[in-house]
C-alpha positions as CSV (number, residue, x, y, z in Angstrom):
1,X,3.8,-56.9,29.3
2,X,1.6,-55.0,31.9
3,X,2.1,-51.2,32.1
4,X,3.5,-51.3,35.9
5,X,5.8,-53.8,35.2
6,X,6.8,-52.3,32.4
7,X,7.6,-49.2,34.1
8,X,9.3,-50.6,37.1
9,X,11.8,-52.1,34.5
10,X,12.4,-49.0,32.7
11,X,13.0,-47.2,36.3
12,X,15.3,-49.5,36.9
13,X,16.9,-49.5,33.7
14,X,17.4,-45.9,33.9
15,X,18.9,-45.6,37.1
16,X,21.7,-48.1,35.8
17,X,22.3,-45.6,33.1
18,X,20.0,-46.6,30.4
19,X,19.0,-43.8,28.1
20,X,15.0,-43.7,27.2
21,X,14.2,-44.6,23.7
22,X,11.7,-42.3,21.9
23,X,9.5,-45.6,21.7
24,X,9.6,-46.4,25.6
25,X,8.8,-43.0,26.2
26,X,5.6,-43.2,23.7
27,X,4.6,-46.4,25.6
28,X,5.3,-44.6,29.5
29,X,3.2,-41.9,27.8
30,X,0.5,-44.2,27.4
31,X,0.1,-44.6,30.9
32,X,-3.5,-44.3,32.4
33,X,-5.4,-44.5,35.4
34,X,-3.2,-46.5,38.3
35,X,-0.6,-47.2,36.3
36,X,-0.4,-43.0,35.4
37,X,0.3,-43.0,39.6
38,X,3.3,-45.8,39.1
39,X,4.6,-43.6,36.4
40,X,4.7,-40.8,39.0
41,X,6.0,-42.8,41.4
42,X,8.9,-43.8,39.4
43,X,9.4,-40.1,38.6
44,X,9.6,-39.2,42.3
45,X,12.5,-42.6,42.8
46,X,14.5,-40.7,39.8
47,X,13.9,-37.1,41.6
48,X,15.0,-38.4,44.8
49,X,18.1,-40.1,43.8
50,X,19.5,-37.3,41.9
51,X,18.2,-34.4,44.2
52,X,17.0,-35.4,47.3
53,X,14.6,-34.0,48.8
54,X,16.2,-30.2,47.5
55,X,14.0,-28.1,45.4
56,X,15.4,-25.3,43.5
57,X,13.8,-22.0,43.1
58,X,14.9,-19.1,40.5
59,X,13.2,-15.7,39.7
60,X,13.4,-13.5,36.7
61,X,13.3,-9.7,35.9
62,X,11.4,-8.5,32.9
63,X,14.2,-6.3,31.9
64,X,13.6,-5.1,28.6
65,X,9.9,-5.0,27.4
66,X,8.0,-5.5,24.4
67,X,8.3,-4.8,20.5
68,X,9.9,-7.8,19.7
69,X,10.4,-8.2,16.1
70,X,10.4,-12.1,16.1
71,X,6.5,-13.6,15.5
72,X,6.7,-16.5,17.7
73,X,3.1,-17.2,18.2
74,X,2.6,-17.6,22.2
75,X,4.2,-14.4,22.8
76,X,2.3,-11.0,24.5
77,X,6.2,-9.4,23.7
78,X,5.7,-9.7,19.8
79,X,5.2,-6.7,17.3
80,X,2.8,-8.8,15.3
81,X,0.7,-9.2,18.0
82,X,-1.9,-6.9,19.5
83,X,-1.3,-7.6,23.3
84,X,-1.7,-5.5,26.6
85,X,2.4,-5.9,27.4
86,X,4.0,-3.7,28.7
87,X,6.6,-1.7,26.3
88,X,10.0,0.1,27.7
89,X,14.1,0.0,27.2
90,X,16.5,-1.9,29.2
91,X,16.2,-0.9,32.7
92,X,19.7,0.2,34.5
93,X,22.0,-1.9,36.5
94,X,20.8,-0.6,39.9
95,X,17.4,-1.3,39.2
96,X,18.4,-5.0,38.0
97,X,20.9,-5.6,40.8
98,X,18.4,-4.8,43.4
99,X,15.8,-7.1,42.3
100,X,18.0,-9.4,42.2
101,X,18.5,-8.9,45.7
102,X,14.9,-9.6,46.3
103,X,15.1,-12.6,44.5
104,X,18.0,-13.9,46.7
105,X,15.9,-13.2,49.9
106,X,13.1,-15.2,49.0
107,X,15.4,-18.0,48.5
108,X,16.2,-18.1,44.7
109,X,19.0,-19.9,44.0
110,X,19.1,-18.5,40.6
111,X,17.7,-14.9,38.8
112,X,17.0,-14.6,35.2
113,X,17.3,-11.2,33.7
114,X,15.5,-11.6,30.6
115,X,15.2,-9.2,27.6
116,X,12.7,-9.0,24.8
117,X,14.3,-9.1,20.7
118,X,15.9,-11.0,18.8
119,X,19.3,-11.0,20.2
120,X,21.9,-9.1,21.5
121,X,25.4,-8.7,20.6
122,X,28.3,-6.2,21.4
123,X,27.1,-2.4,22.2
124,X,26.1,-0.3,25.4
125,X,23.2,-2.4,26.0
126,X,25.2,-5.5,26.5
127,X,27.5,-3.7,28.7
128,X,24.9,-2.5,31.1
129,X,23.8,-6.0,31.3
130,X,27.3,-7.3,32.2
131,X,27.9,-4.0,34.9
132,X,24.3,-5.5,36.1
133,X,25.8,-9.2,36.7
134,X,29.0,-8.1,38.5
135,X,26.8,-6.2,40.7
136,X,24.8,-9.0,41.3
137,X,27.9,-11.3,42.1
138,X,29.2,-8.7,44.4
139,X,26.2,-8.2,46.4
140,X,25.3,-11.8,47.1
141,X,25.3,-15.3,46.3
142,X,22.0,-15.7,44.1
143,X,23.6,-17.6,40.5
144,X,22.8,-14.5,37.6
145,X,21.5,-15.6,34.2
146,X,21.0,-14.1,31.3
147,X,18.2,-14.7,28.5
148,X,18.9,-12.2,25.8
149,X,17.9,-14.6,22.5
150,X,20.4,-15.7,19.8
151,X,23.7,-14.3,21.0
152,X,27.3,-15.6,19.2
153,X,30.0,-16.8,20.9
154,X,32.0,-13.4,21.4
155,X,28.7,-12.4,23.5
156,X,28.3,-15.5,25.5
157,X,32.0,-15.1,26.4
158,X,31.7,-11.9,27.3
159,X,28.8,-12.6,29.5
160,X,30.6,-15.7,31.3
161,X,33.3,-13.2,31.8
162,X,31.0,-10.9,34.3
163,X,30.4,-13.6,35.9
164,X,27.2,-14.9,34.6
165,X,26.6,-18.8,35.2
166,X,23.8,-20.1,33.3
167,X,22.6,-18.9,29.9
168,X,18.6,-19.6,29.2
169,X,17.9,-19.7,25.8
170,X,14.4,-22.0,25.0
171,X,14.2,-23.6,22.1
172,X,10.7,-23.6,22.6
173,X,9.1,-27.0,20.8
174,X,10.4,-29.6,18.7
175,X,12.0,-28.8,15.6
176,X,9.1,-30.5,13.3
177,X,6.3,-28.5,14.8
178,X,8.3,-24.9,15.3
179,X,7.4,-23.8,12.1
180,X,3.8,-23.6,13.2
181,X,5.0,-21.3,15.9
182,X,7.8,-19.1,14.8
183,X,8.8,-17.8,11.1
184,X,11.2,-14.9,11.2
185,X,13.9,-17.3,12.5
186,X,15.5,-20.8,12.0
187,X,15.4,-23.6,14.4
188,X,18.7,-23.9,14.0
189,X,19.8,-20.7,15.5
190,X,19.0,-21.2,18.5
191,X,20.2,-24.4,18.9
192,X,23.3,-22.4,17.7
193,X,22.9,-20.2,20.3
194,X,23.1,-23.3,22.7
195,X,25.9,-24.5,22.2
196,X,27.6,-21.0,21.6
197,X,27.0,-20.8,25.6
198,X,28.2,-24.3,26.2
199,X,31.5,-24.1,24.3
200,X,31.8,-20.5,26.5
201,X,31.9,-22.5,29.8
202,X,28.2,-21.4,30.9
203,X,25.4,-23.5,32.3
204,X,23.0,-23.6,29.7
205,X,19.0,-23.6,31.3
206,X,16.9,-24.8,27.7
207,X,13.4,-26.3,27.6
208,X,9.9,-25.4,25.7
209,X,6.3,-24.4,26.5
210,X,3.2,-27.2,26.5
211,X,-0.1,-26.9,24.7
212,X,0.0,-25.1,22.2
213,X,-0.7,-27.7,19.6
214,X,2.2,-29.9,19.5
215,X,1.5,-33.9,19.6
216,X,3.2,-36.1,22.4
217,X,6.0,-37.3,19.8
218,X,6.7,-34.1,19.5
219,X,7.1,-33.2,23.2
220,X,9.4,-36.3,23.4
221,X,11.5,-35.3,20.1
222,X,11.9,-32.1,22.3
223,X,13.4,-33.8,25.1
224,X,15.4,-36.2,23.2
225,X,17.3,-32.8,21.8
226,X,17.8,-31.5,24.8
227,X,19.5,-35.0,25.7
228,X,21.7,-34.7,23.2
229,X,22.6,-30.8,23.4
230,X,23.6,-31.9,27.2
231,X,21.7,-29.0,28.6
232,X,21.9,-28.4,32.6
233,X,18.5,-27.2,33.4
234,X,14.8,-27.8,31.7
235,X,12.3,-25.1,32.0
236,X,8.8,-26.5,31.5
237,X,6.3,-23.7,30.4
238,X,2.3,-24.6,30.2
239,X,0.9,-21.9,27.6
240,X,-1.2,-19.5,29.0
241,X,-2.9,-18.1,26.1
242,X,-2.6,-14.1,25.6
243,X,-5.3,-11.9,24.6
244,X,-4.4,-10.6,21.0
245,X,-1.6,-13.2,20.9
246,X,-2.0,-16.2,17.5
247,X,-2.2,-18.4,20.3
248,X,-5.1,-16.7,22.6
249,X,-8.2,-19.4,22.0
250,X,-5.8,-22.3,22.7
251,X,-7.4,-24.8,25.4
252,X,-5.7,-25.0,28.4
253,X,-3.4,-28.5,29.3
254,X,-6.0,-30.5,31.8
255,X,-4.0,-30.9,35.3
256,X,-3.0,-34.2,34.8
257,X,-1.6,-34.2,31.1
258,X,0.7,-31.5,32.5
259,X,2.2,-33.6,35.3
260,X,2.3,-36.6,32.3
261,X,4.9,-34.7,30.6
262,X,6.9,-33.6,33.6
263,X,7.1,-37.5,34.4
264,X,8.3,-38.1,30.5
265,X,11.1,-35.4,31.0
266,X,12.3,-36.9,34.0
267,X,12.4,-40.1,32.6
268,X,14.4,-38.9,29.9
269,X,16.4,-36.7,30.9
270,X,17.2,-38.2,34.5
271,X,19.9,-36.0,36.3
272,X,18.8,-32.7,34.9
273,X,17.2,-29.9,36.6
274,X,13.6,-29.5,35.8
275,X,11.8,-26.5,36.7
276,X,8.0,-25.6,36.2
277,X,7.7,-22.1,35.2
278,X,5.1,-20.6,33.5
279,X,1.4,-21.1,33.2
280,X,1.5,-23.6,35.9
281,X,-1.3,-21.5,38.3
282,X,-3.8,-21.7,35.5
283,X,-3.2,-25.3,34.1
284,X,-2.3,-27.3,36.6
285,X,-4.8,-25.4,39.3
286,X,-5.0,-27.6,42.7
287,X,-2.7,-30.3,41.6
288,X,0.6,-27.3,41.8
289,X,2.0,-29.9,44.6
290,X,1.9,-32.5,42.3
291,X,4.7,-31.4,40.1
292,X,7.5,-33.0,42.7
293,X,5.8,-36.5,42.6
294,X,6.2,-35.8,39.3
295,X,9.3,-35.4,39.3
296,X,10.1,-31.8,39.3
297,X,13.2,-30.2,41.2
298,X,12.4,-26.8,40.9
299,X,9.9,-24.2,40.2
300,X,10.3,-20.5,39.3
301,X,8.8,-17.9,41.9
302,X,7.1,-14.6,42.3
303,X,6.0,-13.0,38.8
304,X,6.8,-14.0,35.2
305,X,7.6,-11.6,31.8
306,X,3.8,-10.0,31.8
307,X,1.7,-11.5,34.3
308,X,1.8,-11.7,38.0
309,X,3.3,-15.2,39.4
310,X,2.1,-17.2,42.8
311,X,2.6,-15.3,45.9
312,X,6.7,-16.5,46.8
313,X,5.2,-17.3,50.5
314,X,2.8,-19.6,49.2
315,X,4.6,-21.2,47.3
316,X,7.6,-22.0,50.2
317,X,4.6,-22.6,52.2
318,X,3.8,-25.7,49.6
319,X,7.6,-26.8,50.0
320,X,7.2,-27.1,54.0
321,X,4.0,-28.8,53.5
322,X,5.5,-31.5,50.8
323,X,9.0,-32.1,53.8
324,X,11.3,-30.3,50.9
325,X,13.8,-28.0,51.1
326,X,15.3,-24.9,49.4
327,X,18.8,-25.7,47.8
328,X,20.9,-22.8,48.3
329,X,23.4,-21.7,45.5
330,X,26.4,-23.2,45.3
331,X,29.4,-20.5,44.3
């Protein structure tokens, strides 16, 4: 069977509910040349049934910094690494609440407040967090979410009780490749720490980082997981390697192998949010725009944990230019 029409049968396979094999998605990941541009296509038919022509945009706060104890490999935050990231406690409500407000006013629909560690449980850090959130919900209408690593139930209650809507938790890469990245915890707690936010009523935002040495099977087992945990929204991360990081000689993603796996997610995990995040300046360079015909529907904007993001006026800018619009938050 020729690659388009191969394609066109899965697009319209999917849209009538038909869940993506690993196999198809090996053989859509095959796609080259022409038929890489059909794939795309197809991605932008998915997008646009599910979403429209509404792009969601979130923003983050870097509110706890550095000294992590966990080794994952890509990360400036880690102890075991010898990065230039910055190191300081968890900043106050006030201070989170009001960037929040920024976030809102650049037309985020949804700001992260993330801390560095391992996780976080019950103590006066966790309640600053929370007196951050119902600050946030009073003040406006931007969704909060929390990334604060492996939490337990108790604390994912707790946070859907100050009125918290999405927990982020990544799980990074594919459970037969995470060992190369991270030893000082299992795989399986954080796919704990998933569903511990499910089962707690919140939105759970869960998705991985690109490049750093994982094989396409791998990237697919990935999104096949995150199928079956039934996660709301997919963070895509390209790695941009860190100076005294394990990861820092890594070779960058080329442009188009990062819009490939956009496409694969899409195809896979149909209705879902997908957002481009990080390392998307530096990898995908002048093809940015291309992430909606690839089936994107969302991006993050302004800066990320450690390094400075894409101007937020560019990047609305882009959005006029492409005839899409900002979805506004729903609560």
């Amino acid at each position: 069977m020729q690659t388009k029409t191969f394609i066109e049968q899965i697009i319209s396979q999917v849209l009538a509910g038909h869940r993506l094999t690993a196999e198809e998605a090996l053989q859509l990941a095959a796609a080259e040349g022409a038929d890489l541009l059909y794939l795309f296509a197809g991605a932008t038919q998915l997008r646009e049934h599910y979403f429209g022509n509404e792009v969601s945009l979130c923003s983050i706060i870097n509110a706890k910094s550095g000294r992590c104890p966990e080794n994952c490999s890509f990360c400036a935050q880690s102890a075991h690494h010898q990065s230039a990231a910055p190191v300081y406690p968890l900043v106050n409500a006030a201070t989170i609440a009001e960037q929040a407000k920024q976030a809102e006013l650049i037309g985020s629909e949804c700001f992260g407040i993330i801390t560095s560690g391992t996780g976080i449980s019950s103590g006066a850090e966790l309640d600053e967090l929370c007196a951050a959130v119902r600050q946030i919900v009073a003040q406006g209408t931007v969704d909060p979410s929390c990334s604060l690593g492996i939490i337990d139930l108790a604390t994912a209650k707790a946070l859907k009780e100050a009125g918290v809507v999405t927990y982020h938790h990544n799980l990074e890469t594919a459970a037969s490749f995470f060992p190369s990245i991270c030893t000082t915890h299992r795989y399986e707690e954080d796919v704990e720490t998933v569903k511990n936010a499910k089962q707690a009523g919140l939105k759970v935002c869960c998705g991985g980082i690109f490049g750093m040495g994982e094989s396409v099977a791998q990237r697919i087992e990935l999104a096949l997981l995150l199928r079956e945990l039934a996660v709301d929204s997919i963070p895509i991360n390209f790695l941009d390697p860190v100076p005294g990081t394990a990861l820092q000689d890594a070779d960058f993603l080329s442009p188009m192998e990062c819009l490939r796996i956009i496409a694969l997610y899409r195809y896979i995990l149909p209705d879902r949010k997908i957002a481009i995040c990080g390392g998307r300046e530096r990898n995908l360079r002048e093809l940015q725009s291309w992430i909606f015909a690839a089936g994107a529907s969302g991006m993050m904007t302004g800066d990320y944990l450690t390094k400075k993001g894409r101007n937020p006026d560019a990047d609305r800018q882009l959005l006029v230019d492409l005839q899409l619009s900002v979805a506004q938050c729903k609560h």
